[in-house]
C-alpha positions as a printed Julia matrix, in Angstrom:
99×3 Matrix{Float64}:
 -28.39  31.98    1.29
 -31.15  33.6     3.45
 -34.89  32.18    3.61
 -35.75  34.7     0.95
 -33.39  33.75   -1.71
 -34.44  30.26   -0.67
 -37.75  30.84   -1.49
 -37.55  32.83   -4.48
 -35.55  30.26   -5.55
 -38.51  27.34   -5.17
 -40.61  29.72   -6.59
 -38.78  30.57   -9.91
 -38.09  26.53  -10.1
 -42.02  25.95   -9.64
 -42.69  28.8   -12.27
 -40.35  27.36  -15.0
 -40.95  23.66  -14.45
 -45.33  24.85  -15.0
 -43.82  26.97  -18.35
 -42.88  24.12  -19.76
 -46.2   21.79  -19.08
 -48.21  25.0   -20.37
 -48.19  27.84  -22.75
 -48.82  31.04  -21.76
 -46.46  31.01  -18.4
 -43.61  34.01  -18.7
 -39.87  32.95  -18.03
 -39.35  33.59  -14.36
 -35.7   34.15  -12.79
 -33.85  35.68   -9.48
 -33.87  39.53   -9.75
 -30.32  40.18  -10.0
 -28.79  44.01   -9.28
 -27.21  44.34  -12.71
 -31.17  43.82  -14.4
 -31.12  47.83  -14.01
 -33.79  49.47  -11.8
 -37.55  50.12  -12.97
 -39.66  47.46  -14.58
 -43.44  46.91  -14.29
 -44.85  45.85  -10.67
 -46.51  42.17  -11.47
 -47.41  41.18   -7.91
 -46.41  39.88   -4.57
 -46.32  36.3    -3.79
 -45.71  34.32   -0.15
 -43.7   31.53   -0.04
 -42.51  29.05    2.83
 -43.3   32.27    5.11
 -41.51  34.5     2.88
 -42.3   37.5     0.5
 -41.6   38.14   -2.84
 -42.16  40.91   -5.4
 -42.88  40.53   -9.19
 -41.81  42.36  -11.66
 -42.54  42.18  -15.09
 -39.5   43.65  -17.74
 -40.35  42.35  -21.23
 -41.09  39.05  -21.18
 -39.24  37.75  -18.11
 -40.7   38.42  -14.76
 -38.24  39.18  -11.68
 -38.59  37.29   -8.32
 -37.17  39.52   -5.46
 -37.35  38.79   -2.03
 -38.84  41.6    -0.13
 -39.57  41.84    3.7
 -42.44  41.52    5.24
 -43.46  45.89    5.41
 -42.33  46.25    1.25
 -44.69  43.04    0.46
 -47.53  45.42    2.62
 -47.04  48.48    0.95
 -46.65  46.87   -2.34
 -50.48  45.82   -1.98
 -51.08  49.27   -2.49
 -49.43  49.79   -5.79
 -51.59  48.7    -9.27
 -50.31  45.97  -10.84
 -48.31  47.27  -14.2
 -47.45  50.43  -12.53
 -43.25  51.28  -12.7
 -41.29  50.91   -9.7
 -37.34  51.42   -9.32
 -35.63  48.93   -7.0
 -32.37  50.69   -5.56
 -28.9   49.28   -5.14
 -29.89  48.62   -1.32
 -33.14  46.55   -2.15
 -35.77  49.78   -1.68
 -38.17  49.61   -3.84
 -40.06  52.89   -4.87
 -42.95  53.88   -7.2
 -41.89  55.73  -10.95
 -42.55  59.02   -9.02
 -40.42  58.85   -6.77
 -42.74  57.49   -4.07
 -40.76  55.01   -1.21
 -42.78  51.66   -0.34
C-alpha cells in the first residue's frame, strides 16, 4: 500500500466514523477503477503529507489519492464541475481539459 492509499484510507475511516456521530456527513469510500470515470469534483484534501481528490457521484463521495501537481491544478477547477479520471489515474475536466 503506498502513503496515498494509506491516507485516503485514514481519511475515509475519519469521514465515516464523524457520519455516524452527525447527520448531514455523505458516505465516503476508496475510489475504486470499476466506479466508472466522471463524477462531480468535491475538493482536495491533505493528509499525513499526502493529497487527495473528492469526488462527489450521488450520494457517496470518492477519496483518490492524487500527487502533489493534480492536487495544484485541481485548485483551479470549481467545485461541482465534471471531471473524468482515466484508467491510469489522470484526471481531466468534462471538456476534455488535462489537470
Amino acid at each position: 500500500m503506498t502513503a496515498g492509499q494509506a491516507a485516503a484510507v485514514k481519511y475515509v475511516a475519519e469521514r465515516e466514523a464523524m457520519r455516524l456521530k452527525a447527520s448531514g456527513v455523505p458516505k465516503h469510500r476508496l475510489y475504486d477503477h470499476e466506479d466508472g470515470s466522471s463524477a462531480a469534483f468535491a475538493g482536495t484534501r491533505k493528509v499525513e503529507g499526502e493529497f487527495l481528490a473528492l469526488l462527489k457521484r450521488g450520494d457517496e463521495i470518492l477519496v483518490l489519492p492524487v500527487g502533489a501537481g493534480i492536487a495544484q491544478r485541481l485548485k483551479r477547477v470549481p467545485v461541482g464541475d465534471t471531471v473524468t479520471v482515466t484508467a491510469n489515474g489522470s484526471v481531466t475536466r468534462a471538456r476534455g481539459r488535462k489537470i
